[in-house]
Phi, psi and omega in degrees: 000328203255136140243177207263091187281323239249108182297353190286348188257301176304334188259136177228150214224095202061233160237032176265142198265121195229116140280117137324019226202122179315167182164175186282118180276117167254031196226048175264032145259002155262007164249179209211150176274094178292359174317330187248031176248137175280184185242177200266124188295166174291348154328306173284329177323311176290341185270017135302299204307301208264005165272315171141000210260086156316312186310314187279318167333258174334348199267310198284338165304142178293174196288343159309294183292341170235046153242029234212323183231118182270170166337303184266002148302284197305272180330287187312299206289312170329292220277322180268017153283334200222049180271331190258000252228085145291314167216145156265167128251171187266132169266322189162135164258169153212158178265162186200090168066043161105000192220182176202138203261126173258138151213142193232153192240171157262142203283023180231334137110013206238024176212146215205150179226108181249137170257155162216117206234111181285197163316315169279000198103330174301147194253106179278335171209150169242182154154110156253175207205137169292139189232144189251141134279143193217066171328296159302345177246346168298300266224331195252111199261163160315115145002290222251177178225136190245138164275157184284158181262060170205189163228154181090242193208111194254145167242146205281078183299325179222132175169141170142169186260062141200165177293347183284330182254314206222068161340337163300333196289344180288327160241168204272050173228352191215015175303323149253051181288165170229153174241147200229132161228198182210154199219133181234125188061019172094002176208165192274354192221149169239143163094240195254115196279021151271007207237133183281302174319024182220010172269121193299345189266326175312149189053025182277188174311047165236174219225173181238159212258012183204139147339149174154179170233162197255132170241328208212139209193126176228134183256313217247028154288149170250153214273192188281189187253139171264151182044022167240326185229178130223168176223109215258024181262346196185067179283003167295333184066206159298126210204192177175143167233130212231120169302162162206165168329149135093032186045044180269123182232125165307151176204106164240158207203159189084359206273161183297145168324119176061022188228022161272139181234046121258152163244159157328096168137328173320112176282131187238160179250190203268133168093339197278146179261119194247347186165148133276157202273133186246215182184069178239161174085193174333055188219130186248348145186159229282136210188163153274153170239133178222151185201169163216136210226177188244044186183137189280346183248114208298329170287325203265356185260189204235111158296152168255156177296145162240136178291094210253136197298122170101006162080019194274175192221036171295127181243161207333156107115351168262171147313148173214153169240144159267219152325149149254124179252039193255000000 
């Protein structure tokens, strides 16, 4: 639900914590001079790993992450992550906030590699990662067929049944949830990214995505500071939850301070505009968070996979369209 503008926050190393963010190396007796090394494209990053070369990895990091990791962390933790490791494939990029982000599964499917790569190449975040499955409840879809709840064409910041795209997934009450923004020139906001008014997804639109009635609907929170704040006391924030046909429930989230036009008891149709999008509860800047769950209350419900028009999957880093409401 909550999202991540600050890499120092998204990216994690195990369970070790890596700031991501250029800084003063104050450990420059665990790096080895690396000046004649050509650097490793982002492509290549997993055929480093699994050739063995941690040291020229780590060499390619910024002076943040390793001041954050000496050397010989990184070479212990890396290397016994990718002692069973044969092969990655590529799940999917994106740019992210002026940079760009590869993530790779391993062909077994229970491991996971996220790069975050600036422009030259310096490697600004790592995080490998274990990945869980949940076969049975992946494979069990909604009932009803949902369009996503907004218009026009959104990029899908967090979605997919694993944690490297969707961080929702470890819990059942939101595993399948997406989280949405609209992204411009590689980034979600222009000018100063404390101000909710300068993110191109604040005040858009959003709809609902199926027939139903509205049971459960918060208005009056307000919304965060992006990247200064969030409120994980009412993390839906402003919302609505929309009964549908077959006991199936909508959960749109986040929506702005005062801009719901709808209430409880309200019946709505696929398309009808219920709120704009804002950034109150658990939210670090403004976005849709959208799931459908089998229960209107949220800590007692089971999220479902959703069944999406045209048959899509969209996952973390692609475009999806939404509504056309013209």
């Amino acid at each position: 639900m909550k999202m991540y503008v600050k890499l120092s926050i998204l990216l994690l190393l195990i369970v070790i914590g890596l700031i991501a963010c250029s800084g003063k190396n104050n450990k420059e007796d665990d790096k080895s001079d690396s000046s004649n090394e050509a650097t490793i494209p982002p492509k290549d990053l997993p055929d480093a790993f699994l050739a063995g070369d941690f040291e020229k990895i780590y060499n390619q990091t910024s002076e943040g992450f390793q001041s954050q990791l000496t050397l010989k962390e990184f070479v212990q933790t890396t290397e016994a992550f990718h002692k069973d490791i044969r092969n990655y494939s590529l799940v999917s990029t994106m740019p992210l906030q002026g940079m760009s982000e590869y993530l790779w599964r391993n062909t077994k499917g229970n491991k996971g590699l996220r790069g975050i790569f600036a422009e030259d190449h310096t490697i600004e975040g790592l995080q490998v990662m274990p990945l869980t499955s949940n076969k049975d409840t992946d494979n069990q879809y909604t009932e009803n067929t949902y369009q996503l709840p907004m218009e026009g064409e959104w990029l899908v910041f967090w979605g997919g049944t694993n944690e490297l795209v969707n961080y929702h997934y470890a819990t059942v009450s939101q595993r399948y949830a997406y989280d949405l923004v609209i992204q411009q020139e590689g980034t979600t906001f222009k000018g100063d990214p404390t101000k909710n008014k300068n993110y191109h997804a604040f005040g858009k639109k959003a709809v609902a995505p199926f027939d139903g009635v509205i049971v459960s609907s918060e208005n009056t929170i307000p919304d965060n500071t992006p990247t200064i704040d969030t409120n994980t006391e009412q993390p839906l924030g402003n919302h609505v939850v929309i009964e549908h046909e077959n006991n199936e429930y909508s959960f749109i989230a986040h929506l702005q301070e005062g801009s719901l036009m709808v209430q409880e008891g309200d019946e709505v149709f696929s398309g009808e505009v219920v709120g704009l999008v804002g950034n109150s509860g658990n939210s670090s800047e403004p976005h849709i968070h959208y799931h459908v769950a089998d229960n209107e209350e949220l800590q007692e419900a089971t999220s479902i996979r959703i069944r999406l028009t045209q048959d899509r999957e969209p996952i973390r880093g692609d475009m999806t369209e939404g509504f056309n409401l013209e």
